[in-house]
Biopython code that builds the backbone (N, CA, C, O; Angstrom):
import numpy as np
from Bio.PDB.StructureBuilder import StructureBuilder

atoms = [
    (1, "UNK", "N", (0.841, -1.173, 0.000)),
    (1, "UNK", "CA", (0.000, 0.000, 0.000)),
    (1, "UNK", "C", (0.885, 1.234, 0.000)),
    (1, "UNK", "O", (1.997, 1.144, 0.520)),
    (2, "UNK", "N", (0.474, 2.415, -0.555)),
    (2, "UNK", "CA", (1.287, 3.472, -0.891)),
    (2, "UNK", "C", (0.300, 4.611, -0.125)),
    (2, "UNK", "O", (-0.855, 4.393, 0.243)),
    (3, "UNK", "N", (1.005, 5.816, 0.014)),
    (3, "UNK", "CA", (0.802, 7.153, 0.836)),
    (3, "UNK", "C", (-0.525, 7.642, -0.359)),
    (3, "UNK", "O", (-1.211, 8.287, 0.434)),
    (4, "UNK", "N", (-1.127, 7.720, -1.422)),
    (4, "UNK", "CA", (-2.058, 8.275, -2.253)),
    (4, "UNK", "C", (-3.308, 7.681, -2.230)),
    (4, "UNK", "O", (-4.068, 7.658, -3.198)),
    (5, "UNK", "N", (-3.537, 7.194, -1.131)),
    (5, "UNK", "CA", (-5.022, 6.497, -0.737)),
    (5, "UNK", "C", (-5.348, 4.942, -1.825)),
    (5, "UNK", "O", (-6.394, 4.305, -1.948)),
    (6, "UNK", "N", (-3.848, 4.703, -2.541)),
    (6, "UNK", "CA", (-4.894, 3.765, -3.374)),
    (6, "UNK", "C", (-4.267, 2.143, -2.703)),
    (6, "UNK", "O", (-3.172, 2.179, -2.141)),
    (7, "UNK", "N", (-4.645, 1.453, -2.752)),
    (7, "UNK", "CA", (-4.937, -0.115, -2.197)),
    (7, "UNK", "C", (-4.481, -1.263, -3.090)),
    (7, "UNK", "O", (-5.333, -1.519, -3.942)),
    (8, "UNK", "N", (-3.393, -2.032, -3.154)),
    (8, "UNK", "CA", (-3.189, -2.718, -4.112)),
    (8, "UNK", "C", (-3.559, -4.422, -3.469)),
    (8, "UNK", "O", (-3.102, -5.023, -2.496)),
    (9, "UNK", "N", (-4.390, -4.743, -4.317)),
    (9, "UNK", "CA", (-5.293, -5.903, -3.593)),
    (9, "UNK", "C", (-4.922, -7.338, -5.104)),
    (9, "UNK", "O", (-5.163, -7.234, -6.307)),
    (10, "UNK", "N", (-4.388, -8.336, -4.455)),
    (10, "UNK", "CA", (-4.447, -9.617, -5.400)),
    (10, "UNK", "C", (-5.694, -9.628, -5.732)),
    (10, "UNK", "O", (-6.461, -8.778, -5.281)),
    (11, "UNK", "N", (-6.239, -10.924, -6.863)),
    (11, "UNK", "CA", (-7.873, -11.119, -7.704)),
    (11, "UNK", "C", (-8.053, -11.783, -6.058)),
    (11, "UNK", "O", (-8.972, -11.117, -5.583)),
    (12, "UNK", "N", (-7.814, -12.296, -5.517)),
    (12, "UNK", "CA", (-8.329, -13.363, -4.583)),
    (12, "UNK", "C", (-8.797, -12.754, -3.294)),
    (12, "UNK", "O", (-9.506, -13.411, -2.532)),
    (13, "UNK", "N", (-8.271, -10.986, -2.898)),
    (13, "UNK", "CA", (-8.592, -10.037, -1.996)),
    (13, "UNK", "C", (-9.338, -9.711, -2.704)),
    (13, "UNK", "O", (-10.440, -10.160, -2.387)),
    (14, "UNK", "N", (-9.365, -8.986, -3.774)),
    (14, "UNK", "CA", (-10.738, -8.274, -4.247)),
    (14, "UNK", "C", (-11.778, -9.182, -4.395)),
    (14, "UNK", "O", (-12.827, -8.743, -3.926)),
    (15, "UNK", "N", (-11.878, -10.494, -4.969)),
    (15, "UNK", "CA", (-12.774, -11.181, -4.849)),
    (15, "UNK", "C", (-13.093, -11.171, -3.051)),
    (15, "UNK", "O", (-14.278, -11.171, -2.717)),
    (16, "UNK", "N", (-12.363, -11.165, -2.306)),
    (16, "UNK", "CA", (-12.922, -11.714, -0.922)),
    (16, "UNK", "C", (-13.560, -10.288, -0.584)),
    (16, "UNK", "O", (-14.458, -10.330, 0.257)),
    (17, "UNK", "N", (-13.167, -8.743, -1.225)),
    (17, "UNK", "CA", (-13.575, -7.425, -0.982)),
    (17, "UNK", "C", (-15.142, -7.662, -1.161)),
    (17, "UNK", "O", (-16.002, -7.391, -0.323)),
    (18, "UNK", "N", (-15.378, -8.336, -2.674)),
    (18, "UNK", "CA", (-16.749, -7.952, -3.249)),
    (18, "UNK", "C", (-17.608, -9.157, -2.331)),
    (18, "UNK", "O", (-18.682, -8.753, -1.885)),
    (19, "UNK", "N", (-17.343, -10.190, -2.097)),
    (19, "UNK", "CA", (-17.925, -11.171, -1.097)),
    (19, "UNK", "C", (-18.663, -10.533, 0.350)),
    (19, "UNK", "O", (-19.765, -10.450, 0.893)),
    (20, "UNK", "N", (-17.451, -10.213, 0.517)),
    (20, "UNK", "CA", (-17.877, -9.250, 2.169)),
    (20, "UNK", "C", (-18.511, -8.202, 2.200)),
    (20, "UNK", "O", (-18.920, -7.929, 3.328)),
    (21, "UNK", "N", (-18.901, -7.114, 1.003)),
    (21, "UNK", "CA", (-19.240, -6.500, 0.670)),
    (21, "UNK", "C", (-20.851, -6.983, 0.887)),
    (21, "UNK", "O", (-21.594, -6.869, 1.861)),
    (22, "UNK", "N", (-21.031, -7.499, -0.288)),
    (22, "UNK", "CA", (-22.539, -8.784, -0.516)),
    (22, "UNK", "C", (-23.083, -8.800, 0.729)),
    (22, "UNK", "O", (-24.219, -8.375, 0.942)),
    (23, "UNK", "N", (-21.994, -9.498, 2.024)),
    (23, "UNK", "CA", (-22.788, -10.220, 3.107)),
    (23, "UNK", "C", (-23.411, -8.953, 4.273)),
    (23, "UNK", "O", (-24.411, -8.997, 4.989)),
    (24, "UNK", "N", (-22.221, -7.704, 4.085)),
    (24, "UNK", "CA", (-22.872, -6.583, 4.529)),
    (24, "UNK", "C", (-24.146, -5.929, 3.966)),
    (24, "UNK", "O", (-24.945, -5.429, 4.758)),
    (25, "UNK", "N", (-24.366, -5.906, 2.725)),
    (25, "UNK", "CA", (-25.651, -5.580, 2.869)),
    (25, "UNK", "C", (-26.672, -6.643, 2.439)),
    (25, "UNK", "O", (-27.749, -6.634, 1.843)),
    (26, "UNK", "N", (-25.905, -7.523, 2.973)),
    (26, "UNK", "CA", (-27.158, -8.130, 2.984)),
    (26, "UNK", "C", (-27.691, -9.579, 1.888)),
    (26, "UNK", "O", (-28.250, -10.614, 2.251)),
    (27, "UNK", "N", (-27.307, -9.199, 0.608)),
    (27, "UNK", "CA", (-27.080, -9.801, -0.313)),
    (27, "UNK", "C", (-26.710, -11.180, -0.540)),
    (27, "UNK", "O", (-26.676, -11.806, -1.599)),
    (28, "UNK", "N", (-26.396, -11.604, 0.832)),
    (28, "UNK", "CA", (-25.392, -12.768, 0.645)),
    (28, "UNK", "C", (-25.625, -13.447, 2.525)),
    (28, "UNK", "O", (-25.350, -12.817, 3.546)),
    (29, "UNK", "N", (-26.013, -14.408, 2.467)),
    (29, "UNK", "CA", (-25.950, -15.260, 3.844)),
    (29, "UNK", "C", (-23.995, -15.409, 3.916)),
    (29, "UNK", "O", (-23.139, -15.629, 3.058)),
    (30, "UNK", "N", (-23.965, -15.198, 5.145)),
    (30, "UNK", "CA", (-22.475, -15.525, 6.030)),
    (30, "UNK", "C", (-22.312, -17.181, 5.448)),
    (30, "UNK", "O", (-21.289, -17.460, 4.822)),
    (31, "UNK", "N", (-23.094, -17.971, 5.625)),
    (31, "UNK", "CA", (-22.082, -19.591, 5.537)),
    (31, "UNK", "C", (-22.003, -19.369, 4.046)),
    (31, "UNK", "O", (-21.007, -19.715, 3.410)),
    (32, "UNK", "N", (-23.245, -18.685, 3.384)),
    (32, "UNK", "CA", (-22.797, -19.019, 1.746)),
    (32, "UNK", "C", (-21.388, -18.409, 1.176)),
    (32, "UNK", "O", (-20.715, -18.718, 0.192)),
    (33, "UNK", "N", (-21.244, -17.579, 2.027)),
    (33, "UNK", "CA", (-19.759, -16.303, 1.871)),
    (33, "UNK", "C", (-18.718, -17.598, 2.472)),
    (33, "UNK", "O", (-17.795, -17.964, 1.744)),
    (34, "UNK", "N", (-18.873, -18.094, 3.491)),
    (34, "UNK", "CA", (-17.698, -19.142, 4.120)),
    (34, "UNK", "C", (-17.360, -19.775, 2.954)),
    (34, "UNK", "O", (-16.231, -19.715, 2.469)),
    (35, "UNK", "N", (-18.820, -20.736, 2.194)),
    (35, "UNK", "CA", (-18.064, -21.977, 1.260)),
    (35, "UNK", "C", (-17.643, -21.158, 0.141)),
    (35, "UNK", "O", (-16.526, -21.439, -0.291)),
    (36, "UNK", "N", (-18.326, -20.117, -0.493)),
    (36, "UNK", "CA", (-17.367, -19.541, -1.728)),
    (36, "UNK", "C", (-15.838, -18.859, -1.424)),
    (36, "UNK", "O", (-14.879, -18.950, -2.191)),
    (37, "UNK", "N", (-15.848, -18.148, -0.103)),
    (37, "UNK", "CA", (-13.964, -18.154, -0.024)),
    (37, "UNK", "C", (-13.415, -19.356, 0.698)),
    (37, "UNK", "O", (-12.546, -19.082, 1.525)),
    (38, "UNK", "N", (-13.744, -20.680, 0.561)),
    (38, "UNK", "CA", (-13.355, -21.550, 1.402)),
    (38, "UNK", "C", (-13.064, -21.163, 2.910)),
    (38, "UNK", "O", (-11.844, -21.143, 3.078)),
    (39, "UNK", "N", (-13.677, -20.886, 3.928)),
    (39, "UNK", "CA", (-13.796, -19.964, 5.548)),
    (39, "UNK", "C", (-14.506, -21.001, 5.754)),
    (39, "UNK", "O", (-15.055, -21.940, 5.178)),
    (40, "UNK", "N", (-14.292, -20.451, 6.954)),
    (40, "UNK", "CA", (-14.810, -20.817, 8.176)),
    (40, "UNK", "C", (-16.121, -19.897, 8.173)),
    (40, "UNK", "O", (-15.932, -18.946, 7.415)),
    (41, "UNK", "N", (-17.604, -19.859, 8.871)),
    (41, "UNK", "CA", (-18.183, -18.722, 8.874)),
    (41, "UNK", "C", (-17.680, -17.671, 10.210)),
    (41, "UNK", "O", (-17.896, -16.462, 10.283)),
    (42, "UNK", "N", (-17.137, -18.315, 10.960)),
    (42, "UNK", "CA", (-16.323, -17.901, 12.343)),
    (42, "UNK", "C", (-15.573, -16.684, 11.494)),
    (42, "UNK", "O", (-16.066, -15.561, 11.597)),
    (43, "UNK", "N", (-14.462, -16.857, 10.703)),
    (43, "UNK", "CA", (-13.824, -16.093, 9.847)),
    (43, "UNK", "C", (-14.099, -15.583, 8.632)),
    (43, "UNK", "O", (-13.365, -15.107, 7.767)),
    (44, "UNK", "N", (-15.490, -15.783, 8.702)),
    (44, "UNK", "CA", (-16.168, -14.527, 7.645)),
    (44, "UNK", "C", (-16.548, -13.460, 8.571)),
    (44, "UNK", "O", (-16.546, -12.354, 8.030)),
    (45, "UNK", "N", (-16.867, -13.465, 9.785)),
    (45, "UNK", "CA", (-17.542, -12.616, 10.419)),
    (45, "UNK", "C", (-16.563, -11.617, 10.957)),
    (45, "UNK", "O", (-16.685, -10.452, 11.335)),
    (46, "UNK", "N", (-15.012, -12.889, 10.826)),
    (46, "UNK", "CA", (-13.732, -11.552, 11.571)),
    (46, "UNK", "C", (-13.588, -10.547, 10.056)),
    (46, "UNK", "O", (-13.098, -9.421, 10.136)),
    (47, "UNK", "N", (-13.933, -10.947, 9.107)),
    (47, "UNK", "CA", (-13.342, -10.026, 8.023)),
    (47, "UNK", "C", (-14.377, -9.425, 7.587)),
    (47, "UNK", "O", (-14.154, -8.742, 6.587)),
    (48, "UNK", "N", (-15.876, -9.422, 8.121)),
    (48, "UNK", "CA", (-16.859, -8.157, 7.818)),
    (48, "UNK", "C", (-16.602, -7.873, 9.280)),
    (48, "UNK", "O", (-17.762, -7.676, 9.642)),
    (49, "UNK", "N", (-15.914, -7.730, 10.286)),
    (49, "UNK", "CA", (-15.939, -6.689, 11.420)),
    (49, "UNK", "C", (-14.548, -5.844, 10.873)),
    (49, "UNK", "O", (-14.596, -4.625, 11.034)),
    (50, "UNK", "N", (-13.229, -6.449, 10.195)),
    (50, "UNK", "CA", (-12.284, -5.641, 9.952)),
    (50, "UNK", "C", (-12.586, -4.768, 8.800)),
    (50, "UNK", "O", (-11.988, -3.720, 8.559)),
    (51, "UNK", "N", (-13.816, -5.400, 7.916)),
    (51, "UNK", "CA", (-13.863, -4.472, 6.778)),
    (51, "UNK", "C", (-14.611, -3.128, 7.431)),
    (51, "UNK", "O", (-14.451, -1.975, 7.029)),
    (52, "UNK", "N", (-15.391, -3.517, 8.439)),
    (52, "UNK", "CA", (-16.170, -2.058, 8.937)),
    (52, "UNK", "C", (-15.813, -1.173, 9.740)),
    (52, "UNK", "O", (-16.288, -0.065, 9.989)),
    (53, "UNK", "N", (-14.265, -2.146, 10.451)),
    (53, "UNK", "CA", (-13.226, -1.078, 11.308)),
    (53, "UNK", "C", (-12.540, 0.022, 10.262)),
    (53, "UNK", "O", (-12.557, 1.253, 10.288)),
    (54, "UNK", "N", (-11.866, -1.019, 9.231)),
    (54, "UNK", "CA", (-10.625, -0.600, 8.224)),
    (54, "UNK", "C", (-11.086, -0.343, 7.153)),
    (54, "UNK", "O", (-10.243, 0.140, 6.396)),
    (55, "UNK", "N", (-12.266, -0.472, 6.649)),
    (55, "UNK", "CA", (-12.524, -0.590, 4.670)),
    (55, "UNK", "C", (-11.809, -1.741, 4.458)),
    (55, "UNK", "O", (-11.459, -2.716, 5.124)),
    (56, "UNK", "N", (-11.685, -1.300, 3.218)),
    (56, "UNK", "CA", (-11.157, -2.042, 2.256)),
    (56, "UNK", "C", (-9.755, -3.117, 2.139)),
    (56, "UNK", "O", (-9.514, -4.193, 1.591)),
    (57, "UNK", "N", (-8.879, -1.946, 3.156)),
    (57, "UNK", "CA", (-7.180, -1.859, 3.793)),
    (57, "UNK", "C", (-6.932, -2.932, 4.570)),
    (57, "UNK", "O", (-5.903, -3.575, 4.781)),
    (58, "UNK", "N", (-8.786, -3.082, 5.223)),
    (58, "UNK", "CA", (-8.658, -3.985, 6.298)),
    (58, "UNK", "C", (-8.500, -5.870, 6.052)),
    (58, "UNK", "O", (-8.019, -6.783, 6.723)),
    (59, "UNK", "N", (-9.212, -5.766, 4.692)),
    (59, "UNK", "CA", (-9.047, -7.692, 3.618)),
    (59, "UNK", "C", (-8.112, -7.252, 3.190)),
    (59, "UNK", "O", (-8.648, -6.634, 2.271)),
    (60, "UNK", "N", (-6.668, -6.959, 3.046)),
    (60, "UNK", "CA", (-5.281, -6.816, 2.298)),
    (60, "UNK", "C", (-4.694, -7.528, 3.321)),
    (60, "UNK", "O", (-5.051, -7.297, 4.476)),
    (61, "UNK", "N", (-3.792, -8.415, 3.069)),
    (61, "UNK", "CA", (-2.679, -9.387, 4.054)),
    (61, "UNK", "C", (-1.698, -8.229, 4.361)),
    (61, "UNK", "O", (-1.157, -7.362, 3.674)),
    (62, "UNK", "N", (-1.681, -8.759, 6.407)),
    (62, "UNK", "CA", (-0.876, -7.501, 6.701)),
    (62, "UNK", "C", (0.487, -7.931, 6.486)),
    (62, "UNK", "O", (1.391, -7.097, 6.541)),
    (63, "UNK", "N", (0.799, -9.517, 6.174)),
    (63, "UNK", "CA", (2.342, -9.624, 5.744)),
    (63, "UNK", "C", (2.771, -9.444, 4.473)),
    (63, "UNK", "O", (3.808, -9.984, 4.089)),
    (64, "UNK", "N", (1.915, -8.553, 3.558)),
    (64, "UNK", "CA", (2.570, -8.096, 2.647)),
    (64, "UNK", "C", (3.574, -7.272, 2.462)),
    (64, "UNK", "O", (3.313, -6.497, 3.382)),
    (65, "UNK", "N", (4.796, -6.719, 1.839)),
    (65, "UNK", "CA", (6.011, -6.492, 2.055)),
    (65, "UNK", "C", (6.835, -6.806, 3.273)),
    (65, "UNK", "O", (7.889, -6.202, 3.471)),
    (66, "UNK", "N", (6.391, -7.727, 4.094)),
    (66, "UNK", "CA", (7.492, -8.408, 5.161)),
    (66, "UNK", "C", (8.467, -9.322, 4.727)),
    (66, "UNK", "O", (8.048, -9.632, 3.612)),
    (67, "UNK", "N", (9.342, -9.846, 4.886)),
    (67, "UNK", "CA", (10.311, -11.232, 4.329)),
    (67, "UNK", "C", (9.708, -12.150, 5.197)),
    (67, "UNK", "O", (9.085, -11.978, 6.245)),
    (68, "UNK", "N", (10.071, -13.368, 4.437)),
    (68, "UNK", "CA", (9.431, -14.965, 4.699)),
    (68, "UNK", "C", (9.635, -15.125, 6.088)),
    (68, "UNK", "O", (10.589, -14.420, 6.417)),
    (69, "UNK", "N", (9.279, -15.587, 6.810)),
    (69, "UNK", "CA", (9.674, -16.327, 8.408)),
    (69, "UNK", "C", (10.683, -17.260, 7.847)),
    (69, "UNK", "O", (11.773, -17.613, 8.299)),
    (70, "UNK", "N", (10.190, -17.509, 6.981)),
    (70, "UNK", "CA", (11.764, -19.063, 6.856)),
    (70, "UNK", "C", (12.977, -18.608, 6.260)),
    (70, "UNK", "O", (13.939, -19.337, 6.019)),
    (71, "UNK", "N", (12.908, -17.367, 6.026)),
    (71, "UNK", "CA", (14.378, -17.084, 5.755)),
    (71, "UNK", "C", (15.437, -16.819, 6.812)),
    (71, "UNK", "O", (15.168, -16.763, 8.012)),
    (72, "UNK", "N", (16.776, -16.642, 6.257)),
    (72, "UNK", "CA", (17.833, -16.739, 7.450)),
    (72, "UNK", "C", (18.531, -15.463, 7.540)),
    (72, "UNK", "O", (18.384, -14.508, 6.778)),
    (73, "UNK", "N", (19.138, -15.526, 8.331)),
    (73, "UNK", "CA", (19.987, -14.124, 8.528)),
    (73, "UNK", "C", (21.164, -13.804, 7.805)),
    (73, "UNK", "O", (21.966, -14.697, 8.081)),
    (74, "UNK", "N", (21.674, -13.017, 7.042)),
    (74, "UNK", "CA", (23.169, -13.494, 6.110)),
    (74, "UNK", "C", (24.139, -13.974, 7.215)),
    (74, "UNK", "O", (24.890, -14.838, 6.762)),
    (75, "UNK", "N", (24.313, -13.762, 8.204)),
    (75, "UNK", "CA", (25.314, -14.216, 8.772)),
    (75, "UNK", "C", (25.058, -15.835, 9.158)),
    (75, "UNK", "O", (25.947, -16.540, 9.636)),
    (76, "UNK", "N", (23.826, -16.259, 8.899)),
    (76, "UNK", "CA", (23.850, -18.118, 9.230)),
    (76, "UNK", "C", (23.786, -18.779, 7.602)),
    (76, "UNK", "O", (23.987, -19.981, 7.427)),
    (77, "UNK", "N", (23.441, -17.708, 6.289)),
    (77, "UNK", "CA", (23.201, -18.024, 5.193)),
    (77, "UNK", "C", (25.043, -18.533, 5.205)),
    (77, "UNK", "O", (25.463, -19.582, 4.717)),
    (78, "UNK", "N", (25.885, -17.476, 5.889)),
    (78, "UNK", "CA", (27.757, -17.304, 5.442)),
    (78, "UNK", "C", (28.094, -18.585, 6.011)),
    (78, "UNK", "O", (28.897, -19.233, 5.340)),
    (79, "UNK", "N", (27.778, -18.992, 6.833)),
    (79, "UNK", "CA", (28.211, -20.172, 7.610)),
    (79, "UNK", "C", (27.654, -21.614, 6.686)),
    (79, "UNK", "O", (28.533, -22.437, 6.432)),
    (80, "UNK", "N", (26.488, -21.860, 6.284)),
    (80, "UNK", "CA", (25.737, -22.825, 6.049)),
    (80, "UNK", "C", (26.582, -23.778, 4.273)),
    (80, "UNK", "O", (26.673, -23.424, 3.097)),
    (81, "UNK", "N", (26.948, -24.857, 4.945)),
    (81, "UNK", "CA", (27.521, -25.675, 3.391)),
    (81, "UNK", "C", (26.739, -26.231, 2.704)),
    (81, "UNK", "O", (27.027, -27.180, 1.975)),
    (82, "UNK", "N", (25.577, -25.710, 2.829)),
    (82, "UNK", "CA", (23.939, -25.921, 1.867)),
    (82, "UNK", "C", (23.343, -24.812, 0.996)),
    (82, "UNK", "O", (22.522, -25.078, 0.119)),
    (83, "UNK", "N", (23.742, -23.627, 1.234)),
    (83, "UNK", "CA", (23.423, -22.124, 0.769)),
    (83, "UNK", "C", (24.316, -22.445, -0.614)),
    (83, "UNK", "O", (25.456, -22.889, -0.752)),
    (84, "UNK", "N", (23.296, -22.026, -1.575)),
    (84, "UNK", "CA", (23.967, -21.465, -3.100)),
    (84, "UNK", "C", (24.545, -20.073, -2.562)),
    (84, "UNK", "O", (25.565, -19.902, -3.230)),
    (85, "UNK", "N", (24.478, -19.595, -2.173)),
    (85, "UNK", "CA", (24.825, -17.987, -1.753)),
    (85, "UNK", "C", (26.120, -17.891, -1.252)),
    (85, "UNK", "O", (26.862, -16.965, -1.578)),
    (86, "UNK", "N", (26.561, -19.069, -0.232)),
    (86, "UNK", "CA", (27.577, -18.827, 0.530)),
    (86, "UNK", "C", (29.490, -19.436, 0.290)),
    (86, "UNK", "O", (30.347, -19.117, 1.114)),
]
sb = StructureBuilder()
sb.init_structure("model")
sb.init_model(0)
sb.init_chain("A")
sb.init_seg("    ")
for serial, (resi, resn, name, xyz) in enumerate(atoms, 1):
    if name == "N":
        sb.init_residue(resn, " ", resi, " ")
    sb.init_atom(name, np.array(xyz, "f"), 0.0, 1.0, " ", f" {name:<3s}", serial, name[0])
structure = sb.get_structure()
């Protein structure tokens, strides 16, 4: 996400945008919203309470631009006799 208000969302967030959208007004029963994004209905209901805290900002994965958990630190990548890198 960038400082100019605009939202960069994968097809699979915006699809889950326009879903949650539906079930807020109404349009759409909660379990039928569960089986079309594969959910839980437990976790349809957390992502129409974040969409009505946050908008839109709020269905975007907050580990987007973070690095992997499974990556390593260069200093264990320098050590390791398995690393292409090292």
């Amino acid at each position: 996400m960038d400082h100019s208000g605009m939202i960069t969302m994968s097809m699979r967030e915006l699809d889950r945008l326009k879903v949650i959208q539906a079930v807020i007004e109404e349009r759409l029963k909660p379990w039928r919203a569960a089986e079309r994004l594969g959910l839980s209905r437990r976790q349809v209901n957390r992502l129409v309470h974040r969409y009505q805290a946050s908008g839109p900002a709020g269905l975007v994965s907050a580990r987007r631009g973070q690095p992997s958990s499974s990556t390593h630190t260069y200093h264990l990548r320098e050590k390791s006799p398995f690393c292409a890198d090292a």
